[in-house]
C-alpha positions, 0 to 999 in steps of 0.5 A: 463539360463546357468551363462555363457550365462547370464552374457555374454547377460548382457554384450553385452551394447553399446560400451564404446569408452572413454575407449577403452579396449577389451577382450573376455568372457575369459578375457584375450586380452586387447588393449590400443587404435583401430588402424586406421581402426580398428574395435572398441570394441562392448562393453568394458567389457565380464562378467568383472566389470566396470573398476572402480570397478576393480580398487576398487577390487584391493584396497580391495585385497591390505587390506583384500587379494584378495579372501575376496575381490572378495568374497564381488563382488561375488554375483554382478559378479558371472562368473568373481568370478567364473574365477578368482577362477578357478586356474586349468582353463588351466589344459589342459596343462596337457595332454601334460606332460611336464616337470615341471622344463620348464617355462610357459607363458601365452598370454593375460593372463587377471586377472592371474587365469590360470597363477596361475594354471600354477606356481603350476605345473611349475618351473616358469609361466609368464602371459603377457597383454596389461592392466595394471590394469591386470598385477597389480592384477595378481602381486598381487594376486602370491605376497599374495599366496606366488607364488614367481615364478609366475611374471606378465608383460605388453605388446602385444602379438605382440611383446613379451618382451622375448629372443628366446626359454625361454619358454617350453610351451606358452599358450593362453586362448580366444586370438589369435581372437582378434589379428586383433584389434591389427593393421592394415592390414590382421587379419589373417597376425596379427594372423600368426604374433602372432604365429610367435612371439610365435614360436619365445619365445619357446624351440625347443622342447616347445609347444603352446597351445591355446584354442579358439572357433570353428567357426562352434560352434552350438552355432553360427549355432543354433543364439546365438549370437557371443560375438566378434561382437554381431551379429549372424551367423557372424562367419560361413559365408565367410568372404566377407559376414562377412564383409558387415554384420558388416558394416552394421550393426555396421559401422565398420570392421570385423576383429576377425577371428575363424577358424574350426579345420582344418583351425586352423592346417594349420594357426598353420602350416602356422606360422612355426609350424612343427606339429599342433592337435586340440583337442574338449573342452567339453563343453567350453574353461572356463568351460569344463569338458571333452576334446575329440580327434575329430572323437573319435565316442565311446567316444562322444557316451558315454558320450551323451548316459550318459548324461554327456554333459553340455550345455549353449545354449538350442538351441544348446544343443538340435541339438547335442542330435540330431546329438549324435543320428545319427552320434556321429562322427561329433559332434567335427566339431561342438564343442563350443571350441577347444584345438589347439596344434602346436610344434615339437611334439603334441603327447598328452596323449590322443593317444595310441602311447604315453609313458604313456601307455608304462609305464602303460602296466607295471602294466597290464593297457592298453589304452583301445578302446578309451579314454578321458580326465577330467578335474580334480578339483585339480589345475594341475591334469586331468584324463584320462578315458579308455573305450571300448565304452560302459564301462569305464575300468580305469582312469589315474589321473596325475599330482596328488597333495600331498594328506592329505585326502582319497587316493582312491577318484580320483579329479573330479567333482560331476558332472563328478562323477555322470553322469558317474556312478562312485564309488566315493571310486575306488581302486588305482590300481598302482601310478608310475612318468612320469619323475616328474609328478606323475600318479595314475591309479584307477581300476576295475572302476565299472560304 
């Protein structure tokens, strides 16, 4: 069984009503009370230690340094060791190249991890949650690593404690389903509230990104069940029937909403957001390897003809290989985890229209039939891959970090590497800045 899947079952235990704190398995959104009428927390913790052994993590960490003490609960807590290392969780954001001297923010931002990620590509990165044991650690962990522009505050996402437009790009990670445990009233009214005040923190010209899973996932079609409520198919049925079904079975309200992409762009439209995208996490929003423009048939194609999919569920696993044989195409609308963008512009580097490819054309490098990102090892960095559905043709890494070592290896995983039939040693074809992000392009890519 996946680490994902497995600790996620282990932490589907009763609920813990004296301590009424709730995150996904993303660790992000906290609550300090339910409101009246408010469901409760299915469990008090997803995949993270009991809040004793956090308090006691952040007592090693002040004496030994925060990686020697997760290093010593790591074997205990393997996918909470694995999140807080993953400083390139957000990555992402990377494809929308925005400008580094912007400052970044991050809601529900949990432990810090992807906020830490953040602070080494932007001029400043702020992470902002509803737990205070959270925000200490996350404090924490930017003061040992030296991240002085990396700063931690307590609030909700409700009611940011910020002035209108200081932020370039608002992120969240796993959050935006449980903004209906934050009060009463419509959870989809608390979710346009959210965004609302998001709107409200962003330049003019800033982006929101959000990752967050599908309603539709395969995972919940094929009955693994949902890790907001514990119980199966919840997420895909009408909300009416979700509804008698969480009552039923759990005495309380059904009130953490996901939509599918389409239902994402219109809330994101709804909550005053000029243009909204969405964008496939492959295969999961805490532990992707790929992010796809949904419909983008060659490249699901490739990617599943190469084995190149991971999976967590089998169950799941075995109705995409399924549907990548018959129609590649739809496999988007049922992707674990999406990446929904809203803003004035939600061009990414993904679409053949943006500047990158003007300034790549320079160097006789072209956007090919199709493509698609990786996401790359190093902290900051993705890869952009080209490719004529059968063969990749070159890969564009941006964002790419001062390097020490060998130049011509671009920053992927093993895994990627491999599935893909990559030459680890590929000629650096051309390097140039995209205003001050750096863009190497490796090519011929032999595959």
């Amino acid at each position: 069984m996946h680490e994902h899947e497995s600790e996620r079952s282990a932490a589907n235990g009763a609920p813990d009503q004296a301590i009424p704190r709730l995150q996904d398995d993303g660790g992000h959104v906290g609550m300090t009370a339910p409101a009246s009428g408010v469901a409760a927390p299915r469990s008090a913790q997803w995949a993270d230690p009991d809040v004793t052994v956090i308090e006691g993590l952040i007592a090693d960490s002040q004496a030994i340094g925060w990686r020697r003490a997760l290093d010593a609960i790591a074997e205990q807590y393997p996918f909470f060791a694995k999140r807080m290392r993953d400083l390139g969780l957000g990555n992402w954001h990377v494809l929308l190249l925005r400008p580094r001297a912007c400052a970044a923010l991050d809601v529900g931002c949990g432990f810090g991890s992807l906020v830490l990620g953040l602070s080494q590509y932007y001029q400043r990165a702020v992470g902002l949650d509803a737990l205070s044991s959270r925000v200490r650690y996350g404090n924490l962990r930017a003061r040992q690593d030296g991240r002085a522009n990396a700063s931690f505050v307590e609030g909700t996402g409700l009611t940011l404690p910020f002035t209108a437009g200081d932020f370039g790009l608002v992120t969240m990670n796993g959050v935006l389903e449980w903004a209906g445990l934050h009060g009463a009233g419509r959870p989809d009214d608390l979710q346009r509230s959210m965004l609302g005040q998001v709107r409200r923190v962003l330049a003019p010209d800033g982006v929101f990104a959000m990752a967050i899973e599908n309603r539709f996932a395969m995972e919940t079609l094929a009955g693994m069940p949902d890790t907001h409520t514990g119980l199966r198919l919840v997420p895909a049925l009408p909300r009416r029937v979700a509804q008698m079904v969480v009552q039923a079975k759990s005495h309380q309200d059904f009130r953490t909403y996901l939509y599918n992409s389409r239902g994402y762009e219109d809330l994101v439209r709804r909550s005053g957001f000029a243009r909204a995208a969405v964008l496939d996490l492959v295969s999961s929003y805490n532990d992707y390897d790929f992010v796809v423009r949904l419909g983008d048939t060659p490249s699901y194609n490739l990617l599943w003809r190469r084995g190149a999919v991971r999976t967590f569920y089998p169950r799941a696993g075995s109705a995409r290989r399924a549907v990548a044989k018959t129609w590649p195409g739809a496999l988007g609308a049922f992707g674990y985890a999406y990446l929904v963008l809203g803003g004035s512009d939600v061009t990414t580097v993904l679409d053949e229209g943006h500047p990158l490819w003007t300034a790549a054309a320079r160097f006789g490098i072209g956007p090919g039939r199709t493509r698609f990102a990786c996401k790359g090892i190093a902290v900051g960095t993705m890869l952009v891959a080209t490719h004529d559905g059968n063969r990749l043709e070159s890969l564009l890494e941006i964002g790419t970090p001062d390097r020490s070592g060998d130049s011509s290896t671009p920053s992927l995983s093993n895994h990627v590497m491999s599935s893909l039939g990559l030459d680890p040693r590929i000629p650096v074809r051309a390097a140039w800045k995209m205003g001050d992000t750096d863009i190497r392009a490796f090519g011929p890519v032999a595959n």
